[in-house]
C-alpha positions as CSV (number, residue, x, y, z in Angstrom):
1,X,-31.5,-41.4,-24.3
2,X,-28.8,-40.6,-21.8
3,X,-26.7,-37.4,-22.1
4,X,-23.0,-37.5,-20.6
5,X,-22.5,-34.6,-18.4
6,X,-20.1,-32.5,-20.1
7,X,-22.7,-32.6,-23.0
8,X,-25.3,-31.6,-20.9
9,X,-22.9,-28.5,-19.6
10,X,-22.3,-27.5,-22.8
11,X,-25.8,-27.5,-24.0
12,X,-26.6,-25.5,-20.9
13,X,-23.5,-22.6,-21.5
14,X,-25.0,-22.0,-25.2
15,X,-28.6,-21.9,-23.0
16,X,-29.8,-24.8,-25.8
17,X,-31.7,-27.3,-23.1
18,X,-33.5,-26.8,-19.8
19,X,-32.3,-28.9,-16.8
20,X,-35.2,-30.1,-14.7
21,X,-34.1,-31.9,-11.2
22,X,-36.5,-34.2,-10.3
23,X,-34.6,-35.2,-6.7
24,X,-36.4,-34.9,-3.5
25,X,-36.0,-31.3,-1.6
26,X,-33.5,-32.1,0.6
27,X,-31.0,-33.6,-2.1
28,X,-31.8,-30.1,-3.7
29,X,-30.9,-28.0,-1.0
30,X,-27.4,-30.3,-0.5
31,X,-26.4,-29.4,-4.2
32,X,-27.5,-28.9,-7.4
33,X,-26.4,-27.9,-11.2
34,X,-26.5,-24.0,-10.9
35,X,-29.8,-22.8,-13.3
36,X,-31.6,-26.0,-13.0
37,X,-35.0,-25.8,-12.3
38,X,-36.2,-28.3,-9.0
39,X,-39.4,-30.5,-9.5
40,X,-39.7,-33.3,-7.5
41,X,-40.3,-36.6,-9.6
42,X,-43.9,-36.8,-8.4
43,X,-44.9,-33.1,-9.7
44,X,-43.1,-33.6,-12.5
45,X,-46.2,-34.7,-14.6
46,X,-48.4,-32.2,-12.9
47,X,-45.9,-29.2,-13.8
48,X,-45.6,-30.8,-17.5
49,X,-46.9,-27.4,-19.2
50,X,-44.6,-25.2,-17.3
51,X,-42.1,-27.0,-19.5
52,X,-41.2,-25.8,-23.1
53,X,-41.9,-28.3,-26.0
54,X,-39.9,-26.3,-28.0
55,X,-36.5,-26.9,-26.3
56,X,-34.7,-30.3,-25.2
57,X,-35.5,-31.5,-21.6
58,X,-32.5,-32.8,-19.5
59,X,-34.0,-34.7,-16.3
60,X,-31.5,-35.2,-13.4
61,X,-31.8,-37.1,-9.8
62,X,-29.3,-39.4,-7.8
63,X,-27.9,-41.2,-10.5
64,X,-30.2,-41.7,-13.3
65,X,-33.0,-44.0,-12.2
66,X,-35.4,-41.3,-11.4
67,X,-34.6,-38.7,-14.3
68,X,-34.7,-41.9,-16.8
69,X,-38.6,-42.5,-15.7
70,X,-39.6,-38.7,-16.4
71,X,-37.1,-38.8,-19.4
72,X,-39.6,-41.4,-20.5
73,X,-43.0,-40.2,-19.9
74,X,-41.8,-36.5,-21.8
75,X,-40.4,-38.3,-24.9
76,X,-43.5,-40.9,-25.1
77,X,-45.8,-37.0,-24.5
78,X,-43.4,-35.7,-27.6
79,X,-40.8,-33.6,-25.8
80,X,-37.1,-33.9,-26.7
81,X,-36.1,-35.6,-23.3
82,X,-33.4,-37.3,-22.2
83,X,-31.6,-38.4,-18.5
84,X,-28.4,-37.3,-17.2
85,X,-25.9,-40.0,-17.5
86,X,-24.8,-41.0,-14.2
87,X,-26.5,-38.7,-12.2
88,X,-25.5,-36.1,-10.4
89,X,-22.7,-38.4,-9.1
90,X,-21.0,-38.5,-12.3
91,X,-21.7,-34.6,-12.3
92,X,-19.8,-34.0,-9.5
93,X,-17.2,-36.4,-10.0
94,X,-16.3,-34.8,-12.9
95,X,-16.0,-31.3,-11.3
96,X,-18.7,-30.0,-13.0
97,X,-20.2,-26.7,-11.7
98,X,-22.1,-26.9,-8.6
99,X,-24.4,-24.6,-6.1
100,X,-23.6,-24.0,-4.2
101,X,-20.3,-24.2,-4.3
102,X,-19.4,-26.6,-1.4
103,X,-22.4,-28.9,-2.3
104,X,-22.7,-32.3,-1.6
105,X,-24.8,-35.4,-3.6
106,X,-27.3,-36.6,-1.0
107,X,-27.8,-39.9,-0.5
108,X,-31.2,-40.7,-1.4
């Protein structure tokens, strides 16, 4: 259920999943994956039909705890969800794109 970030960078240059950050705002504002959409973990359920069915989900947060609950709760609701593996630490550490550019990973 966990998708290694260069998979999930891939997915997201050929525009095939959406990316759906469920950190807190301020881990948000430090840095995030550039076109990922911000909805704290507890909207995320609330905000469920702003989300297409039709397309796979990628959850992020910290370093997978979070996105692996709302990863979940979508594929138990039918959607084609999964967790970044590793967070946005492993992100990062793998040089990944970021926003901005100097971003940082927030502690949580």
């Amino acid at each position: 259920m966990d998708v290694e970030p260069e998979e999930v960078a891939e997915l997201q240059r050929r525009r095939a999943v959406q990316v759906v950050d469920v950190r807190e705002p301020y881990e948000w504002d430090a840095g995030r994956i550039p076109g990922a959409r911000h909805v704290e973990l507890s909207e995320v359920a609330a905000q469920a039909e702003t989300i297409d069915r039709d397309a796979p989900v990628v959850f992020v947060c910290r370093v997978g705890g979070r996105s692996t609950m709302a990863a979940q709760a979508f594929r138990r609701a039918g959607y084609d969800a999964y967790s970044l593996a590793g967070g946005m630490l492993a992100w990062a550490q793998r040089g990944l794109p970021f926003e901005p550019a100097d971003g940082t990973v927030a502690d949580h």
